[in-house]
KEKE-3310 file (N, C-alpha, C; in steps of 0.2 Angstrom, whole numbers, plus 5000, padded with zeros to 4 digits):
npx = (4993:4986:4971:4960:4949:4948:4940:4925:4908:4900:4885:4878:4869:4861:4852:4839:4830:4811:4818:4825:4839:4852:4849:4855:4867:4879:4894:4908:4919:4930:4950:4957:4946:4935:4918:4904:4891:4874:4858:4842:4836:4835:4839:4849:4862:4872:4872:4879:4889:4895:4896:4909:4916:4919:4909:4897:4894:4890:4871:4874:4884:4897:4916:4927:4945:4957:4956:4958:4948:4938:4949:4951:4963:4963:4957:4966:4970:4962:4952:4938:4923:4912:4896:4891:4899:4912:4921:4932:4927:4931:4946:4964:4966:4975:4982:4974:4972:4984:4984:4973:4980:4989:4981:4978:4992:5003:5016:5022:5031:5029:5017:5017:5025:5016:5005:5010:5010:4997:4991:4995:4993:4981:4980:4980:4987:4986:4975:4981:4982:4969:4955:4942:4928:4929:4929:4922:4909:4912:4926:4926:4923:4933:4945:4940:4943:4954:4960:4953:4961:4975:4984:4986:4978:4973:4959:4946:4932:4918:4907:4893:4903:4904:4892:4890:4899:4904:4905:4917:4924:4919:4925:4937:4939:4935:4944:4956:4950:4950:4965:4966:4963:4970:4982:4981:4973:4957:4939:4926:4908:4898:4883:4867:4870:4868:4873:4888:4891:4890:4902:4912:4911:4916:4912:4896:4885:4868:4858:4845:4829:4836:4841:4853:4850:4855:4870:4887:4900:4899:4897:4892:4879:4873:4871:4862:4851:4846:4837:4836:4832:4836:4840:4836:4837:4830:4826:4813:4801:4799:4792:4783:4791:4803:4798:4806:4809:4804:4795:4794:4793:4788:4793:4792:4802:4807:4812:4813:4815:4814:4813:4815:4811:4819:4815:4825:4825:4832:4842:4844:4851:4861:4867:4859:4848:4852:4856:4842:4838:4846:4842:4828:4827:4835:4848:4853:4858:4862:4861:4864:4850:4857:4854:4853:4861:4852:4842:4842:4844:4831:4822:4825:4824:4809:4805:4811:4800:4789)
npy = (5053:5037:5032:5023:5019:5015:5019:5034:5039:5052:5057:5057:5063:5060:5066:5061:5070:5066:5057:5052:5044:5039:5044:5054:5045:5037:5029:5017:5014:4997:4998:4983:4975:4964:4973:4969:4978:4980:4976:4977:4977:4994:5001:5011:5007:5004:5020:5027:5019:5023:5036:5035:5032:5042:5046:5052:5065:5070:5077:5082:5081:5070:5063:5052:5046:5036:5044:5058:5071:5065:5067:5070:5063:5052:5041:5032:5024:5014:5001:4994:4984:4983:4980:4980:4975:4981:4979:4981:4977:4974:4975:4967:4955:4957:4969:4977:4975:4982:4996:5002:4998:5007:5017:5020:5022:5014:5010:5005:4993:4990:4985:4976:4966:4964:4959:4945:4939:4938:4931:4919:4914:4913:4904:4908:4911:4908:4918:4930:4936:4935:4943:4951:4949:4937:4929:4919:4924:4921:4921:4932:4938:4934:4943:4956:4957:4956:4968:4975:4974:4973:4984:4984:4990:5001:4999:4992:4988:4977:4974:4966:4953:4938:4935:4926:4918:4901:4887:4882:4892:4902:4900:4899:4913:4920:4915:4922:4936:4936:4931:4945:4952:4946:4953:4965:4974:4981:4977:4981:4975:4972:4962:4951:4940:4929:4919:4920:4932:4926:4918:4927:4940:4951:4962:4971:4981:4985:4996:5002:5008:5019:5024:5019:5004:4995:4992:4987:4974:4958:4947:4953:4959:4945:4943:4953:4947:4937:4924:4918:4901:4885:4871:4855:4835:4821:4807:4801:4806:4824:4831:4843:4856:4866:4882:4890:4888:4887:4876:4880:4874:4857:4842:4826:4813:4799:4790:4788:4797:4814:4830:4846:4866:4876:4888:4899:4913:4929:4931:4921:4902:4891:4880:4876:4871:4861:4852:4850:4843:4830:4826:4819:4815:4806:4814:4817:4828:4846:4862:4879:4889:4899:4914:4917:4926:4928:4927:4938:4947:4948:4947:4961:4970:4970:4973:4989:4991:4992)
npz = (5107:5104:5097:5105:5097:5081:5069:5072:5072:5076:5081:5066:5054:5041:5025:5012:5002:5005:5015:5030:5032:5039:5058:5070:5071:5079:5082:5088:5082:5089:5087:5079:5079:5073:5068:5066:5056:5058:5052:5044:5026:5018:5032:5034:5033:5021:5019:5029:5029:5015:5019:5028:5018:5011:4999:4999:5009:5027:5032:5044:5061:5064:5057:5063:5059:5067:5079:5071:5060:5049:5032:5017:5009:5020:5013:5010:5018:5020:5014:5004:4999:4991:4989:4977:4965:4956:4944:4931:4916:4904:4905:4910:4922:4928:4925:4930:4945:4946:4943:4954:4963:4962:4966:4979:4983:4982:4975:4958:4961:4973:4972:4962:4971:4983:4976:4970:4980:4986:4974:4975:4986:4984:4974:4960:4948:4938:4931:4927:4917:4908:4906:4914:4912:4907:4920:4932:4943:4955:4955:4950:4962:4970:4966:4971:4981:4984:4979:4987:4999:4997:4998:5013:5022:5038:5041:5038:5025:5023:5014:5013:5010:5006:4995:4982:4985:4984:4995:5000:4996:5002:5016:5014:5012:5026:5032:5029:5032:5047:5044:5043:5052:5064:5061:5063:5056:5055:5055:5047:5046:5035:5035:5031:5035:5048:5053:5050:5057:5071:5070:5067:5071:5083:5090:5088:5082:5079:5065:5063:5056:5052:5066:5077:5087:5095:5100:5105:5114:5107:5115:5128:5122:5118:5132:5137:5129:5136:5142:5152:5153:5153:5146:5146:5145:5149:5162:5166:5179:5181:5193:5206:5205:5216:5220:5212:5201:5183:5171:5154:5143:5138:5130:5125:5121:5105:5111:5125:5135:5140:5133:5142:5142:5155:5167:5177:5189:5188:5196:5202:5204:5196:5198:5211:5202:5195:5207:5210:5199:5198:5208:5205:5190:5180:5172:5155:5147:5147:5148:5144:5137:5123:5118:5099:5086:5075:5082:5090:5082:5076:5087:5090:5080:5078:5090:5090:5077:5084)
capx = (4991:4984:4964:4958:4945:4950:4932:4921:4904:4896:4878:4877:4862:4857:4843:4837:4822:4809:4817:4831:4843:4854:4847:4857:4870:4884:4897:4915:4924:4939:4955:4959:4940:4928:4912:4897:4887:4869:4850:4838:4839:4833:4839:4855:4869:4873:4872:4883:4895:4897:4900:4915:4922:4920:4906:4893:4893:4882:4871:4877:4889:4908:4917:4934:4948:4961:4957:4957:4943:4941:4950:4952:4968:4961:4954:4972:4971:4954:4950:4932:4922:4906:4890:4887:4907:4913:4928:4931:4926:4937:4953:4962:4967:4984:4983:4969:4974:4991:4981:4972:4985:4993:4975:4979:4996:5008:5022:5020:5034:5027:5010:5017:5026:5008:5000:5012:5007:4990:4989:5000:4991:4974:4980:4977:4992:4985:4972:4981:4983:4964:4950:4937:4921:4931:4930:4917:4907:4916:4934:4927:4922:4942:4949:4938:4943:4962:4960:4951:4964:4982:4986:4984:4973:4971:4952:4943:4926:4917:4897:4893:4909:4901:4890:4891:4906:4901:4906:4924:4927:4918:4930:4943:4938:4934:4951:4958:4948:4952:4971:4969:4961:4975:4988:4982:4968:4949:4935:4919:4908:4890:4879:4863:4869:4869:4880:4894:4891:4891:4908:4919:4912:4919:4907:4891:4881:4862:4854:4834:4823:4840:4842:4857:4846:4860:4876:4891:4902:4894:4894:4886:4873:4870:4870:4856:4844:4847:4830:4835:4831:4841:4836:4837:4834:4831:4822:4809:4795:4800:4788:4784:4798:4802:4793:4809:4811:4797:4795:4793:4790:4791:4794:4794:4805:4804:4818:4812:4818:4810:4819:4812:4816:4817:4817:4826:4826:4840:4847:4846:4856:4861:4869:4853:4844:4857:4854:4835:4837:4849:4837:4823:4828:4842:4853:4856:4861:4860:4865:4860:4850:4861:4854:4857:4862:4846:4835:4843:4841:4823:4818:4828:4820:4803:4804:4809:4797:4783)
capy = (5047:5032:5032:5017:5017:5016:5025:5034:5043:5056:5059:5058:5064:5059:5068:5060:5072:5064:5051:5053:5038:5040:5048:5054:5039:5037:5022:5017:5004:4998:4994:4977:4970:4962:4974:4970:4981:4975:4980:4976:4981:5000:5002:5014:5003:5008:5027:5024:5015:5028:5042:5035:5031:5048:5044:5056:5068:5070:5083:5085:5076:5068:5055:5052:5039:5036:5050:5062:5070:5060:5069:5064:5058:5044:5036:5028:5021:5012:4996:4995:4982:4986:4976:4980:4974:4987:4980:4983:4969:4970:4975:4962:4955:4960:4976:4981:4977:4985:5000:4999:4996:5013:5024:5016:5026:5009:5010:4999:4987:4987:4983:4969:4962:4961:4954:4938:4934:4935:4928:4912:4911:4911:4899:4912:4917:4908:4924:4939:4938:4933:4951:4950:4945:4929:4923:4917:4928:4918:4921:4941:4940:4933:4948:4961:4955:4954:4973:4979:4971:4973:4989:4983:4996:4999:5000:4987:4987:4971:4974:4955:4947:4929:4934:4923:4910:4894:4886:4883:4900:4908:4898:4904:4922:4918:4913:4928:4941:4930:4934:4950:4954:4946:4955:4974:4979:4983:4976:4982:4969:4972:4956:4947:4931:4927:4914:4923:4937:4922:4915:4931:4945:4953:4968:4973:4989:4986:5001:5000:5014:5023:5025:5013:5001:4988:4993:4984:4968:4952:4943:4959:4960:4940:4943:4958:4946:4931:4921:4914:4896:4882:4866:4848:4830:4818:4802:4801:4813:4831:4836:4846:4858:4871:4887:4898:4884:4884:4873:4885:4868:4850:4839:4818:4811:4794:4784:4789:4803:4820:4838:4852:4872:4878:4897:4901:4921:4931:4930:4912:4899:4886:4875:4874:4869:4854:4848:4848:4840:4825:4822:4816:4814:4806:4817:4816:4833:4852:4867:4885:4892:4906:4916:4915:4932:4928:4928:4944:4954:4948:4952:4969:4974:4969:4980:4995:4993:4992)
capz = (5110:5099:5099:5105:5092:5071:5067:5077:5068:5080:5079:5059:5052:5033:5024:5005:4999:5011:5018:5033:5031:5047:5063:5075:5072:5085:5083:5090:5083:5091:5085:5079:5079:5068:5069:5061:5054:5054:5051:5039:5019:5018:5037:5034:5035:5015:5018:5033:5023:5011:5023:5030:5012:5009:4993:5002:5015:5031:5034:5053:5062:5063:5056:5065:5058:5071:5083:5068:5058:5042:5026:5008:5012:5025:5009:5007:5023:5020:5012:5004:4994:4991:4989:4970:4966:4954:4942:4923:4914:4899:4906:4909:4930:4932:4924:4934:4950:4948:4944:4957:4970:4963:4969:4984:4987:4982:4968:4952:4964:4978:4972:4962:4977:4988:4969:4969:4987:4985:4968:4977:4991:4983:4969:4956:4946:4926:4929:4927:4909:4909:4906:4922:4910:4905:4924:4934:4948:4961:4952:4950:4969:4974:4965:4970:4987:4982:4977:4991:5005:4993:5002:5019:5024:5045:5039:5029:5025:5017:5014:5012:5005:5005:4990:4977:4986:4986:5003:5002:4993:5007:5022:5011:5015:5030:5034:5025:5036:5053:5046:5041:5062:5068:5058:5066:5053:5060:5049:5047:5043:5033:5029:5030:5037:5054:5056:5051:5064:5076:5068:5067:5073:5090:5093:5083:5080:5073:5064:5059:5053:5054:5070:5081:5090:5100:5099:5110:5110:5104:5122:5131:5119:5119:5139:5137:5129:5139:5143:5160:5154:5152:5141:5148:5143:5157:5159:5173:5179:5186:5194:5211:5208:5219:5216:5208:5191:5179:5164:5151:5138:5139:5126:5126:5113:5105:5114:5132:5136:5140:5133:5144:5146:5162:5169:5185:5189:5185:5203:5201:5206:5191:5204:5214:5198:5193:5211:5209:5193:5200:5214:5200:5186:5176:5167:5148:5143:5150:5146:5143:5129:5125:5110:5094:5084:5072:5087:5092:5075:5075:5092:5092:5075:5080:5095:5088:5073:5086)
cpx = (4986:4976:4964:4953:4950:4946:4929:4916:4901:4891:4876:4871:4862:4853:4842:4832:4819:4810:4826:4834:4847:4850:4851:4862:4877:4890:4904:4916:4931:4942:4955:4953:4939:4921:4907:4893:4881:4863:4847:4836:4832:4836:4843:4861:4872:4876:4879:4892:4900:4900:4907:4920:4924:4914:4901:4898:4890:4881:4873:4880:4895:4910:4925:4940:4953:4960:4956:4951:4944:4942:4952:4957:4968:4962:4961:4972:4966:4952:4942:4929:4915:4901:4889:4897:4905:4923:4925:4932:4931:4942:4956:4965:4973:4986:4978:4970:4982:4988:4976:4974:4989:4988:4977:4987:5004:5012:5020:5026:5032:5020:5012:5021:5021:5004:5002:5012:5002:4986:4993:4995:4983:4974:4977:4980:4988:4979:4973:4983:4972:4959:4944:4930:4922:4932:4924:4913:4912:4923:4933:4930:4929:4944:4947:4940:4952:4963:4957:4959:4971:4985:4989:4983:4973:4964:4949:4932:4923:4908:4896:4899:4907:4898:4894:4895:4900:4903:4913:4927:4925:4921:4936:4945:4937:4941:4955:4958:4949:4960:4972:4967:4968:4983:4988:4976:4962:4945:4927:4914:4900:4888:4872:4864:4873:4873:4886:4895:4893:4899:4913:4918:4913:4912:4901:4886:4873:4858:4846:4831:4827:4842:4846:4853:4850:4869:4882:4894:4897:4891:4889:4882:4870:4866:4863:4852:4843:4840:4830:4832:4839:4839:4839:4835:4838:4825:4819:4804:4798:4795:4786:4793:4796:4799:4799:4810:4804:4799:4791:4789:4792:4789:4794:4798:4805:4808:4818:4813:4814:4814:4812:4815:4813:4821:4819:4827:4833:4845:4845:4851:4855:4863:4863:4846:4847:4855:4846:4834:4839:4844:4833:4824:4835:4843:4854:4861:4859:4863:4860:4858:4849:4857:4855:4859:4857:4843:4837:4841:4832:4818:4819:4826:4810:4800:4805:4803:4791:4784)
cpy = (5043:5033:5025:5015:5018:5022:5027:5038:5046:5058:5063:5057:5064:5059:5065:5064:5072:5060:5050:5045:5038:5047:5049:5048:5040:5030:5023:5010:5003:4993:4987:4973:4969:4965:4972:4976:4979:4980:4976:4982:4988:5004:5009:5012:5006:5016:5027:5024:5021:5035:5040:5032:5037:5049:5049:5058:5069:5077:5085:5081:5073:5063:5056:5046:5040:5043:5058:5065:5069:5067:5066:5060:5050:5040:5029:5022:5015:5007:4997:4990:4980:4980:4972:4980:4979:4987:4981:4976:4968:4971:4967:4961:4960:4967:4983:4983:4981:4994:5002:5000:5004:5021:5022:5021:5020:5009:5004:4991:4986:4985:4975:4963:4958:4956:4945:4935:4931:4930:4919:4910:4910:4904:4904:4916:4915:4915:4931:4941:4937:4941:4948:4945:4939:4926:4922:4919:4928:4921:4929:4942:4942:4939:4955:4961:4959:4962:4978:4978:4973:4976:4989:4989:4996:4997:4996:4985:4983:4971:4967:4955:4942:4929:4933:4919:4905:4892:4886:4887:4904:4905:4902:4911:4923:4920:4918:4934:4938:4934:4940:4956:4954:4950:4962:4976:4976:4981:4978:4979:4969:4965:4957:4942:4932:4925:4915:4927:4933:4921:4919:4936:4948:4958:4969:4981:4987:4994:4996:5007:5019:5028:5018:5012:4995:4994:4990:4977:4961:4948:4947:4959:4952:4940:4948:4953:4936:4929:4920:4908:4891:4874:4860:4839:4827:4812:4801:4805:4817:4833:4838:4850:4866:4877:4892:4895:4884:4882:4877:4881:4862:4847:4830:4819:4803:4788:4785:4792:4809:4828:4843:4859:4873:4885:4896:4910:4923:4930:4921:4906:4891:4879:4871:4869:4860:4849:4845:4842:4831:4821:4819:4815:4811:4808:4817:4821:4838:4855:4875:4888:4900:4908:4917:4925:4933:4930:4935:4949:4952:4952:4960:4974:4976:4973:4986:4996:4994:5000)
cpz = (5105:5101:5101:5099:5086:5071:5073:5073:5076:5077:5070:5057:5045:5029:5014:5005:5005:5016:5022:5034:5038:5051:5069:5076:5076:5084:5085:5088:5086:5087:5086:5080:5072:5071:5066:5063:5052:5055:5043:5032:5019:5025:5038:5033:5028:5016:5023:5031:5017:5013:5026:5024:5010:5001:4994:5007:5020:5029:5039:5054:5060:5060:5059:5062:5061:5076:5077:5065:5052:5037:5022:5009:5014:5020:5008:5014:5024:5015:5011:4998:4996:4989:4981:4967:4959:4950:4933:4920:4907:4900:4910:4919:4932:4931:4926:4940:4951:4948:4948:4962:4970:4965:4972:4986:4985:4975:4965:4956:4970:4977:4966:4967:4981:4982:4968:4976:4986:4978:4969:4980:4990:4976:4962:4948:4936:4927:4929:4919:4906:4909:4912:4917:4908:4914:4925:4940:4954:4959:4953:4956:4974:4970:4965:4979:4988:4982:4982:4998:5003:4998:5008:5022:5032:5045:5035:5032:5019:5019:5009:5008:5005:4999:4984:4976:4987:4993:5006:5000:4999:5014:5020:5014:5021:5035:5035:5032:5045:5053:5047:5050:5064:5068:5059:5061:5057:5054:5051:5042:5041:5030:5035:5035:5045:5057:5055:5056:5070:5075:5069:5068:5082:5093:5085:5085:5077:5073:5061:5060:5055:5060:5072:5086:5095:5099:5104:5108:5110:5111:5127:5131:5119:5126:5140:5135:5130:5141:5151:5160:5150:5150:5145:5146:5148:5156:5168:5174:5184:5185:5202:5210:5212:5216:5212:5200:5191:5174:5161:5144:5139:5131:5124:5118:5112:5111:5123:5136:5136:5137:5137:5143:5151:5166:5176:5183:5189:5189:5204:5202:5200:5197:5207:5209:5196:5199:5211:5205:5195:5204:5214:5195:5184:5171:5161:5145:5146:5149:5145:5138:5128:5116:5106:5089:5077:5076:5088:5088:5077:5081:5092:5086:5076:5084:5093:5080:5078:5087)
residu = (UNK:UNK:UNK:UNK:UNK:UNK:UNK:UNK:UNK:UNK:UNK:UNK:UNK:UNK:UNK:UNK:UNK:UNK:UNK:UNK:UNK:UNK:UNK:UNK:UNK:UNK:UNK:UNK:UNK:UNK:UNK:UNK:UNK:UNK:UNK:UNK:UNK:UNK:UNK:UNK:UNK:UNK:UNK:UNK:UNK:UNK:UNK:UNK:UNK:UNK:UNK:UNK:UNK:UNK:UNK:UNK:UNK:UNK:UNK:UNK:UNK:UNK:UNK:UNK:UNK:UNK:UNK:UNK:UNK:UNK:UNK:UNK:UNK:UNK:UNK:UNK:UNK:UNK:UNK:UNK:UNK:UNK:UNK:UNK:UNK:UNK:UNK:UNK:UNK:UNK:UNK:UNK:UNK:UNK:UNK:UNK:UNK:UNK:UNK:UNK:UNK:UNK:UNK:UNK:UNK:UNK:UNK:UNK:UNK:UNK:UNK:UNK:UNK:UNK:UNK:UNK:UNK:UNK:UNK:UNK:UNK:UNK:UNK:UNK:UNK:UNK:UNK:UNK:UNK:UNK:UNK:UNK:UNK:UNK:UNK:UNK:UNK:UNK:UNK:UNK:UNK:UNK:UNK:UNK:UNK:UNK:UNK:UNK:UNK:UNK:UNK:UNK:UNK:UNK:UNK:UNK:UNK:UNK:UNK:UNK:UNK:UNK:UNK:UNK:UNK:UNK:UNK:UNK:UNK:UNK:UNK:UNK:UNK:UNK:UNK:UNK:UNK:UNK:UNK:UNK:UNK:UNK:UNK:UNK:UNK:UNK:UNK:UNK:UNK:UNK:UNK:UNK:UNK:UNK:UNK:UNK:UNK:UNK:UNK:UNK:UNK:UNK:UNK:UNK:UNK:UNK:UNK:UNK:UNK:UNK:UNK:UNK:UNK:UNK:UNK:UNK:UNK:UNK:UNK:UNK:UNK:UNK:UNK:UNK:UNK:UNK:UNK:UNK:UNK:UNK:UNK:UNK:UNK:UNK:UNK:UNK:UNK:UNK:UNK:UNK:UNK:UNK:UNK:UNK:UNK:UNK:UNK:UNK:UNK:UNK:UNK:UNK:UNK:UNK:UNK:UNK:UNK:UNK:UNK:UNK:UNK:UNK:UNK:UNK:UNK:UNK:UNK:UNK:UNK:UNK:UNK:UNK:UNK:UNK:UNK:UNK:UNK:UNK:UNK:UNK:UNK:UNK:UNK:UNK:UNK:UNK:UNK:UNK:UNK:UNK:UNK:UNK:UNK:UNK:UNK:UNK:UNK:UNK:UNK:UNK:UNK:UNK:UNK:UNK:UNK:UNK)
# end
C-alpha cells in the first residue's frame, strides 16, 4: 500500500557537542503538498534538512521516504537545493548539469532531453556554452534550480529559492514550483518570507529552540490562532452594543468614516453581529481579520521562548 505521506521523521534527536539541534522531532508530510518548513535561524530546520538528504545522521529516531526506511539509494529519488547554492564556478553550464543529471540516476539522453526543456522554457539555452562565474547570481540561482528539479524527483526540497531573484525571476520560480505540486512531486519548502508561505504553502511545521512547536495544514493552524474579531468601517456612532461584541479599537478616519475591531466569543454568531451593525451604522466594509502567517511565526515563537 502507497504511504499517504512522502517523508515521515520520527522523534529525531540531534546532538552538536553542547548544543542539541533537533529534539524529539516528529513530522508527516503528505503527498503532493507544498510544506513549509519554518523557524527562526539557529532553530533546526538546517539540521533537519540534512538528515533527510542523508548529509548527517541522527542520534535517535527514523526517517521514512515513501513508507520505507530512508536508504542511500532514496537520494535518487530526492531533489535538493540548498541555502549555500553549491555549483562549480569554472565549469562550464551544460557540461555541468549533464553531469549532474547522471548522479542523479538519468543517461547522458535522457538528461539532455529534460535540459532542452528546461533551457526552452526558462529562455536560457545561449548559457550552456557559458562557465557558472561568467553569470549573474540570479542566472547561477536558475541553474541551481534547473539542476535540483531535472530528474523530477517525488521529493524536492528548496531552503529559500527566492534568494537573490529579483521579482520576476522569483514569480518565475514560483510558477515552476506551483507546476512541479501539480505534476505529483511533494516540496518542502524552508524560508524566511512570509508571504510566500501564505502564497504556496499547503501544510506547515515550525521548529524553534529545536523542538516542533505548530505543526498542521495552513487553514487549521490560521484557525488555531484566530482573534474572534472582525474589522468594520461604518459611518455614524456605535454605541450601546449588546454585551457579547466589544470594540477592541476604534479608529476615525479623515473622510468620515470610522474603522473599528470587534470581538464576538467564539460561539458567536457573525450574523447577529452584521445585524447589530446594519441597525446603526452604515456599512462600508466588513470582514474578518484572519491572521497573517507573520503574526503567527511571531506569536508561536514568542510563546515558546517564554
Amino acid at each position: 500500500m502507497t504511504s499517504t505521506f512522502i517523508l515521515e521523521t520520527r522523534n529525531i534527536v540531534k546532538q552538536y557537542a553542547q548544543h542539541r539541534a533537533l529534539d524529539d522531532v516528529s513530522l508527516s508530510v503528505p503527498r503532493g503538498s507544498i510544506f513549509g518548513l519554518l523557524g527562526p535561524n539557529g532553530a533546526g530546520k538546517t539540521s533537519l534538512i540534512r538528515i533527510i538528504n542523508q548529509i548527517t545522521g541522527p542520534d535517535s529516531g527514523e526517517v521514512f521516504l515513501g513508507g520505507e526506511p530512508l536508504r542511500l539509494e532514496h537520494i535518487k529519488r530526492i531533489g535538493y537545493l540548498p541555502e549555500e547554492r553549491g555549483l562549480y564556478k569554472k565549469m562550464k553550464v551544460g557540461e555541468q548539469l549533464l553531469y549532474l543529471a547522471q548522479l542523479k540516476g538519468l543517461t547522458e539522453k535522457q538528461a539532455m532531453e529534460k535540459l532542452k526543456i528546461w533551457f526552452t522554457k526558462f529562455d536560457i539555452k545561449p548559457w550552456w556554452e557559458k562557465t557558472v562565474e561568467d553569470l549573474s547570481k540570479g542566472m547561477q540561482q536558475k541553474i541551481q534550480f534547473v539542476a535540483t528539479v531535472m530528474h523530477e524527483p517525488e521529493l524536492i526540497i528548496l531552503d529559500e529559492p527566492f534568494s537573490g531573484f529579483d521579482p520576476i525571476n522569483a514569480n518565475l520560480i514560483k510558477d515552476e514550483i506551483l507546476e512541479l505540486r501539480n505534476n505529483g512531486s511533494t516540496i518542502i519548502f524552508s524560508t524566511h518570507r512570509m508571504e510566500s508561505v501564505e502564497e504556496l504553502c499547503d501544510h506547515i511545521a515550525l521548529i524553534n529552540r529545536s523542538h516542533k512547536v505548530l505543526d498542521g495544514p495552513k487553514r487549521a493552524i490560521k484557525d488555531q490562532f484566530k482573534t474572534h474579531t472582525y474589522h468594520v468601517e461604518y459611518q455614524g456612532l456605535l454605541n450601546e452594543l449588546p454585551d457579547a461584541f466589544e470594540i477592541v479599537n476604534s479608529q476615525p478616519a479623515d473622510d468620515g468614516f470610522t474603522r473599528a475591531d470587534i470581538r464576538i466569543p467564539p460561539d458567536g454568531s457573525v450574523n447577529d453581529l452584521i445585524r447589530t451593525l446594519l441597525d446603526r451604522v452604515a456599512v462600508r466594509s466588513f470582514g474578518e481579520n484572519i491572521p497573517s502567517m507573520n503574526d503567527i511565526f511571531i506569536k508561536a515563537v514568542g510563546q515558546t521562548n517564554e
